[in-house]
The first five atom37 places (N, CA, C, CB, O) and aatype in JSON, in Angstrom:
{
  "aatype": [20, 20, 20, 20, 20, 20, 20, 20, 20, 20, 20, 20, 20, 20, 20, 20, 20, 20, 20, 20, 20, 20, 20, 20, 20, 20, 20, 20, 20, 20, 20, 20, 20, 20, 20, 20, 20, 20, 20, 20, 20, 20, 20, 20, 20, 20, 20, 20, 20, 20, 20, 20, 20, 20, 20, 20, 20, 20, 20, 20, 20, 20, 20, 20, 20, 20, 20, 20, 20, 20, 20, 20, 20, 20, 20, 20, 20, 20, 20],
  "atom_mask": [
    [1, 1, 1, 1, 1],
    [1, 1, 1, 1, 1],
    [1, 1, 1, 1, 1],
    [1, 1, 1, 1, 1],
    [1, 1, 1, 1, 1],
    [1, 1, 1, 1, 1],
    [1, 1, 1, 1, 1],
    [1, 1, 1, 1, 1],
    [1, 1, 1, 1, 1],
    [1, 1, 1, 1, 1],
    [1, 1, 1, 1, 1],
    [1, 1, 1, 1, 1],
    [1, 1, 1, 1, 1],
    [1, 1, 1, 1, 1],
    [1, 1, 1, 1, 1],
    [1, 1, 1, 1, 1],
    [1, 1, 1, 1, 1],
    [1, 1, 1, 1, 1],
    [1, 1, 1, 1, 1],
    [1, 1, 1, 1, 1],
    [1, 1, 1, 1, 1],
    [1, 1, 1, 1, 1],
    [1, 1, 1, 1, 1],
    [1, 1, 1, 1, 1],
    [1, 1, 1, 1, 1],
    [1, 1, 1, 1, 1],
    [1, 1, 1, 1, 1],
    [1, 1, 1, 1, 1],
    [1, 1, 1, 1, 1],
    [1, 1, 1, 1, 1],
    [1, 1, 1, 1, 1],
    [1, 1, 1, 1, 1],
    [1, 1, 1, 1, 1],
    [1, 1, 1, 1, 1],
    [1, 1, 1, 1, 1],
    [1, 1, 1, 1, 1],
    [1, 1, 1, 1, 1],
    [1, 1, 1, 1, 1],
    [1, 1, 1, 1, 1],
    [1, 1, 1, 1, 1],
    [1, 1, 1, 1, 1],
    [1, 1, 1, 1, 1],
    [1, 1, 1, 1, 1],
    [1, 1, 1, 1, 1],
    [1, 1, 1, 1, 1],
    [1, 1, 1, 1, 1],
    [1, 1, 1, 1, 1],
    [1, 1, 1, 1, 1],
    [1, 1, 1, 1, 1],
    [1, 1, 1, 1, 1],
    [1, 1, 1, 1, 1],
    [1, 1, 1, 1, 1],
    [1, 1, 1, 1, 1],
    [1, 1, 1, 1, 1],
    [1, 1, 1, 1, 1],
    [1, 1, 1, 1, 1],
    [1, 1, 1, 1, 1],
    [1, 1, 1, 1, 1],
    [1, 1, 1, 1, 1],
    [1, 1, 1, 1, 1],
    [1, 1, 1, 1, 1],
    [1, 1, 1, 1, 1],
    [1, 1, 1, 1, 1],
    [1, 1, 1, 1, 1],
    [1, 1, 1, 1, 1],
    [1, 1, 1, 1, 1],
    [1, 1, 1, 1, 1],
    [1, 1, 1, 1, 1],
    [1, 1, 1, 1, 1],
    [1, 1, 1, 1, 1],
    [1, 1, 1, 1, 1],
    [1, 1, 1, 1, 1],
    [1, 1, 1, 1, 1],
    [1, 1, 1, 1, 1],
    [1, 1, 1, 1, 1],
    [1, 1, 1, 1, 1],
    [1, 1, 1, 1, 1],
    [1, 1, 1, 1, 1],
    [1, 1, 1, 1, 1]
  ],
  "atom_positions": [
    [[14.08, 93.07, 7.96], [14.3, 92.62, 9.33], [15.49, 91.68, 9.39], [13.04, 91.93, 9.88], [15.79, 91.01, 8.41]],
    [[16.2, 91.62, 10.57], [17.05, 90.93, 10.67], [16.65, 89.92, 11.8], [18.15, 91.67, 10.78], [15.72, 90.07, 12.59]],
    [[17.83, 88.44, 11.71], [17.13, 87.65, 12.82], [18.71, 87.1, 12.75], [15.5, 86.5, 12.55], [19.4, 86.65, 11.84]],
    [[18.98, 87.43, 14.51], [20.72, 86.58, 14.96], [20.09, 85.66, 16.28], [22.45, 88.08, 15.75], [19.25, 85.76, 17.17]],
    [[20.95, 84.86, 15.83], [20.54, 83.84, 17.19], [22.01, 83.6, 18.61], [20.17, 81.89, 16.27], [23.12, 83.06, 18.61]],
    [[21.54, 84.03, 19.17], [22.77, 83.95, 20.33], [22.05, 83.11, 21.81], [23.37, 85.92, 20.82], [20.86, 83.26, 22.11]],
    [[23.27, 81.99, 22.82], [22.91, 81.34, 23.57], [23.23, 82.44, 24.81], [23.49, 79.98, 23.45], [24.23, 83.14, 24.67]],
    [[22.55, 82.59, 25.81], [22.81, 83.34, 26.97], [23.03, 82.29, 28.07], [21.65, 84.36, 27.28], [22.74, 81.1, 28.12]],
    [[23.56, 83.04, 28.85], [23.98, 82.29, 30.1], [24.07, 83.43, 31.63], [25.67, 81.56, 29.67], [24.87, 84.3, 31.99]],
    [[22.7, 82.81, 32.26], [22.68, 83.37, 33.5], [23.05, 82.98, 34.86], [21.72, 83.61, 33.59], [22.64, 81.86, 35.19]],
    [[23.67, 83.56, 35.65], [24.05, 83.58, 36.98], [22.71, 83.26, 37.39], [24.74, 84.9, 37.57], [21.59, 83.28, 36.88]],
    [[23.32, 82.92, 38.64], [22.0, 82.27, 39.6], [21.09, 83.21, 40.15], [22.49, 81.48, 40.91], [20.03, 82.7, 40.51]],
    [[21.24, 85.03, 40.4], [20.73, 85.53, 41.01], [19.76, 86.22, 39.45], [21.67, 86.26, 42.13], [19.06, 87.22, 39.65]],
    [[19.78, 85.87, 38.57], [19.1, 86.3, 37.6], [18.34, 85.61, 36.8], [19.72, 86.79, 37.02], [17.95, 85.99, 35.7]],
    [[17.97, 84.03, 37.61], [17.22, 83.22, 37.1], [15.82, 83.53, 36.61], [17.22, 82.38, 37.88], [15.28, 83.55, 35.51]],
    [[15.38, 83.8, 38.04], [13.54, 84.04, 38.36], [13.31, 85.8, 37.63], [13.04, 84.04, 40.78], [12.3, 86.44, 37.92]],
    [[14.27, 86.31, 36.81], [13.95, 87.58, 36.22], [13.51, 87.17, 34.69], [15.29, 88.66, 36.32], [13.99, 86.3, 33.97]],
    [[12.42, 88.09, 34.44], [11.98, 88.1, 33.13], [12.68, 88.67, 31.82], [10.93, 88.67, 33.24], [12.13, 89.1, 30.81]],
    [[14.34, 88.53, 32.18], [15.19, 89.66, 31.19], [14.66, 89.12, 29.61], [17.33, 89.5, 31.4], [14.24, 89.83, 28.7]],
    [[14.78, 88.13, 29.6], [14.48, 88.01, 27.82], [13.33, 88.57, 27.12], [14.29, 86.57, 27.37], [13.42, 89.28, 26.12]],
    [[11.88, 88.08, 27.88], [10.7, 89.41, 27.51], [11.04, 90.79, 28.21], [9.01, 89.01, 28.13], [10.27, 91.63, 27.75]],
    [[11.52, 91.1, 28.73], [11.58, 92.04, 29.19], [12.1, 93.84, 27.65], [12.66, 91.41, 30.5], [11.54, 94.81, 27.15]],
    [[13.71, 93.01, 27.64], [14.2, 93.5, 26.36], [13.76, 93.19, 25.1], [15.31, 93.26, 26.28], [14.15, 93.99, 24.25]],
    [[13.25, 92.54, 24.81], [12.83, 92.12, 23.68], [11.56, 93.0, 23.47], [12.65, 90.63, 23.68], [11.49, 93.56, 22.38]],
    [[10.69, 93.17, 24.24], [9.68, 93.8, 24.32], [9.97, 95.71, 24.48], [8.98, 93.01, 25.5], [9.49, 96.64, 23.83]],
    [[10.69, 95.7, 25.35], [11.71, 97.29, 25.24], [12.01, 97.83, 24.04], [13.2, 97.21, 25.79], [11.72, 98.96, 23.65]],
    [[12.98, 96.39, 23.08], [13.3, 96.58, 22.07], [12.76, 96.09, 20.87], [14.19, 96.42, 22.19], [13.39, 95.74, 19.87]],
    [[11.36, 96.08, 21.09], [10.69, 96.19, 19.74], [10.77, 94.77, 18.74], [11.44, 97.48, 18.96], [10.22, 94.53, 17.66]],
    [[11.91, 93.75, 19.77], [12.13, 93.1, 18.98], [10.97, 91.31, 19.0], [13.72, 93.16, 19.19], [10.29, 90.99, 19.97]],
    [[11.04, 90.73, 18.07], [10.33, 89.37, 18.39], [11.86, 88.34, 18.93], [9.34, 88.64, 16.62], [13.03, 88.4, 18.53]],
    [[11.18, 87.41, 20.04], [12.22, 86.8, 20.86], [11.7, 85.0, 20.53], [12.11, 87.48, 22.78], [10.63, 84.46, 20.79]],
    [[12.69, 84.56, 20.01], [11.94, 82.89, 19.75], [13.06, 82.16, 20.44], [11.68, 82.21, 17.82], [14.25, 82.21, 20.11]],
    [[12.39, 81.28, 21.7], [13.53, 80.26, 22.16], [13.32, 79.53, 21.86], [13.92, 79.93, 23.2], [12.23, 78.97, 21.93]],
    [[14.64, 79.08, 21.18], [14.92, 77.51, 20.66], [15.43, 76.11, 21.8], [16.27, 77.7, 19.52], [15.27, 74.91, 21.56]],
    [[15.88, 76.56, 22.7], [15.96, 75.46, 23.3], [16.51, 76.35, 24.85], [17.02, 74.23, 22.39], [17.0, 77.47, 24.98]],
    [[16.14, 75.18, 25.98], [16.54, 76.68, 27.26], [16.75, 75.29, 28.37], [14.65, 78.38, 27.88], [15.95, 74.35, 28.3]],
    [[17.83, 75.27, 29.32], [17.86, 74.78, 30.6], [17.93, 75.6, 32.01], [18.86, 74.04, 30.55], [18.83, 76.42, 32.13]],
    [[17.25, 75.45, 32.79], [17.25, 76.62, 33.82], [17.06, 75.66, 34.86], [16.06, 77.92, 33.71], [16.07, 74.95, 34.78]],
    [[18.35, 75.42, 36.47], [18.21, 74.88, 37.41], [18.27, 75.8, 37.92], [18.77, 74.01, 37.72], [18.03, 76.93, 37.5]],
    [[18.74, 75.31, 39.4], [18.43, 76.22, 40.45], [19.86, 77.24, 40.65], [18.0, 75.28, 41.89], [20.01, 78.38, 41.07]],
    [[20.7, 76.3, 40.17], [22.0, 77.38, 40.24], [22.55, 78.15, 39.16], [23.15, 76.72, 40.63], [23.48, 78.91, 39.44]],
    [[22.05, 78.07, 37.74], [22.28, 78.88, 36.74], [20.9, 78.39, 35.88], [23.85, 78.69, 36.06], [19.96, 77.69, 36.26]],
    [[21.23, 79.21, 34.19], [20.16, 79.1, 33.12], [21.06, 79.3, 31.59], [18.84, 80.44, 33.41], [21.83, 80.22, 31.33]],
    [[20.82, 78.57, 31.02], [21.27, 78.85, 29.49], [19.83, 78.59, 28.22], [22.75, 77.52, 29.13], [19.14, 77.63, 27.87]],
    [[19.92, 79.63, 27.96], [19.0, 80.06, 26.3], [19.82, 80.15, 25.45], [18.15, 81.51, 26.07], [20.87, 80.81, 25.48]],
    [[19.32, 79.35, 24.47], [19.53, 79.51, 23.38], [18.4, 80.18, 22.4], [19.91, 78.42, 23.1], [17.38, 79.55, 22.16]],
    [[18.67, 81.85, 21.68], [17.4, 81.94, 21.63], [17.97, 83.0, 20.02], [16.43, 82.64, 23.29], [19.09, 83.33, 19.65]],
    [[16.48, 83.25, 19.4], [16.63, 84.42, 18.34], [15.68, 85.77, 18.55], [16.25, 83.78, 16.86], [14.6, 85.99, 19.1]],
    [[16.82, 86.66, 17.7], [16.0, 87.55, 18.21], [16.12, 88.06, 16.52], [16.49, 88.55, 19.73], [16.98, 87.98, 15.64]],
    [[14.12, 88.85, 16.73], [14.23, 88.82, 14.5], [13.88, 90.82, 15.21], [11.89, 87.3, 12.73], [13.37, 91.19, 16.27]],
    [[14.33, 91.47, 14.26], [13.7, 92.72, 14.55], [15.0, 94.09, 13.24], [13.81, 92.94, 16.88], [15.7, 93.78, 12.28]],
    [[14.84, 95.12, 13.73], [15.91, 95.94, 13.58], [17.38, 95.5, 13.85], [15.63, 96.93, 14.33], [17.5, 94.51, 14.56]],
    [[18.16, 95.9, 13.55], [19.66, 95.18, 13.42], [20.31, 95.89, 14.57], [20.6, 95.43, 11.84], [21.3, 95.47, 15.16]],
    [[19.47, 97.32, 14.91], [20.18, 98.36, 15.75], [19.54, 98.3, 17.31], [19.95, 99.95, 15.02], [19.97, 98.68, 18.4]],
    [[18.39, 97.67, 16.9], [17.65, 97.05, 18.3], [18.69, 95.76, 18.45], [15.66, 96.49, 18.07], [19.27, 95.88, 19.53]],
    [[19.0, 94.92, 17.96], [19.31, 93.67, 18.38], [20.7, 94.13, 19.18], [19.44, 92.52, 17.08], [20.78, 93.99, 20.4]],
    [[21.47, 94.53, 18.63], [22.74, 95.47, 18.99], [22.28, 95.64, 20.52], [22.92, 97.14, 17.99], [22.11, 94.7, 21.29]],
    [[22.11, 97.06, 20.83], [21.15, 97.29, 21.97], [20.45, 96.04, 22.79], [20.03, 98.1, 21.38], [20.62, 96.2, 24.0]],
    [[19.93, 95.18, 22.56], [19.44, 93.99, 23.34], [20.67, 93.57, 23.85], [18.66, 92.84, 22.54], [20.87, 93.76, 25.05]],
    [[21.67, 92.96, 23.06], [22.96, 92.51, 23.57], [23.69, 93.18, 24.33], [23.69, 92.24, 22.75], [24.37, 92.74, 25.25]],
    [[23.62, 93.97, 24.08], [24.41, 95.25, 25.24], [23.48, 95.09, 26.54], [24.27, 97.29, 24.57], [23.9, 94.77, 27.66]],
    [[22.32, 95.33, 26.23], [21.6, 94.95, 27.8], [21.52, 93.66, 28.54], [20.23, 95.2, 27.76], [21.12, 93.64, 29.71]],
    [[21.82, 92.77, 27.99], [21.74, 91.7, 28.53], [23.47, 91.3, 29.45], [21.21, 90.74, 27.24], [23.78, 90.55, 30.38]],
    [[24.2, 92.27, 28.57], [25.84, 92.05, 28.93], [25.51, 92.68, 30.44], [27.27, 93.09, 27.75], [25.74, 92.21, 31.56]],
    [[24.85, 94.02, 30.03], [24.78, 95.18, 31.05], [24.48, 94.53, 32.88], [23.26, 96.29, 30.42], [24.88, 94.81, 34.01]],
    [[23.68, 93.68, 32.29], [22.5, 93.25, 33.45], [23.49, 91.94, 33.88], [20.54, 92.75, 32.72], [23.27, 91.37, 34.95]],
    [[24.25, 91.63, 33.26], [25.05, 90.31, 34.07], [24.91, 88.66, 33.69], [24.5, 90.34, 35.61], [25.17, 87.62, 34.3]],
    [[24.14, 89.14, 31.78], [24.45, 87.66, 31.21], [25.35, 87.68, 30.51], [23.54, 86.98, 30.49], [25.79, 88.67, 29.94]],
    [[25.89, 86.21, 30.44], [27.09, 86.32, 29.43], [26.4, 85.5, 27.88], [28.73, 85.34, 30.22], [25.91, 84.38, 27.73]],
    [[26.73, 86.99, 26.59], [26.01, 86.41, 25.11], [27.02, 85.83, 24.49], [25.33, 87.52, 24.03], [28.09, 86.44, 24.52]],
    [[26.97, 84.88, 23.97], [27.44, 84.42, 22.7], [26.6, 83.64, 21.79], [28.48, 83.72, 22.91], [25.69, 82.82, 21.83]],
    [[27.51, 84.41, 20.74], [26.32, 84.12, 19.03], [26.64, 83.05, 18.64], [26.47, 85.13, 17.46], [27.8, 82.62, 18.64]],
    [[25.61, 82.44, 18.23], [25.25, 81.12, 17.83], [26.2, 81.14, 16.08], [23.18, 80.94, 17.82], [26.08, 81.95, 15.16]],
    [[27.15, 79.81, 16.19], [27.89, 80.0, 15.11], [27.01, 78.28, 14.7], [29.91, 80.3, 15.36], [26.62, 77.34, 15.39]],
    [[27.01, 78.63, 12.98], [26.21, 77.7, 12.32], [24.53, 77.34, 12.64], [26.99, 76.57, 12.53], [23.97, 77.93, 13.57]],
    [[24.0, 76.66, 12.06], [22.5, 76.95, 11.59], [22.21, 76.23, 13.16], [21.72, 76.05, 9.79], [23.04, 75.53, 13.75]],
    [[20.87, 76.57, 13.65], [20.35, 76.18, 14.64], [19.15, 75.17, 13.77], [19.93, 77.45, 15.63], [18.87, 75.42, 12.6]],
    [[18.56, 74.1, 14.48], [17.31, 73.55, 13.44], [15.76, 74.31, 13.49], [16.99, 71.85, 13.86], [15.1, 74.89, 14.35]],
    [[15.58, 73.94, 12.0], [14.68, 74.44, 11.79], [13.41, 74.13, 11.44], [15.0, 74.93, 11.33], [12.58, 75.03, 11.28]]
  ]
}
């Protein structure tokens, strides 16, 4: 199994959506948030995702798809 950790960042009209279980669960994968702020006008996760390497791929693509912006977490998150 593999496990990458990337922070997302949502627009405001994609707050109150369940995208992170949503794909994660689609994609087979386990979803662990490490740390998350969500107001009323945007949301940022920071989160991991442990699963297949070709699912995680695919998660990121859907999340681009749907109108978050990913970037991968560079250096260790705590543990």
């Amino acid at each position: 199994m593999t496990k990458k950790a990337y922070t997302l960042f949502f627009p405001q009209n994609l707050i109150k959506e369940p995208i992170m279980y949503l794909v994660a669960r689609d994609k087979d994968l386990i979803l662990n948030i490490r740390r998350a702020k969500i107001t009323s006008e945007s949301g940022e996760a920071t989160i991991e995702l442990e699963g297949n390497e070709k699912n995680i791929i695919e998660a990121v693509a859907i999340f681009k798809k749907k109108g978050v912006k990913v970037e991968p977490v560079s250096g260790d998150i705590v543990e």
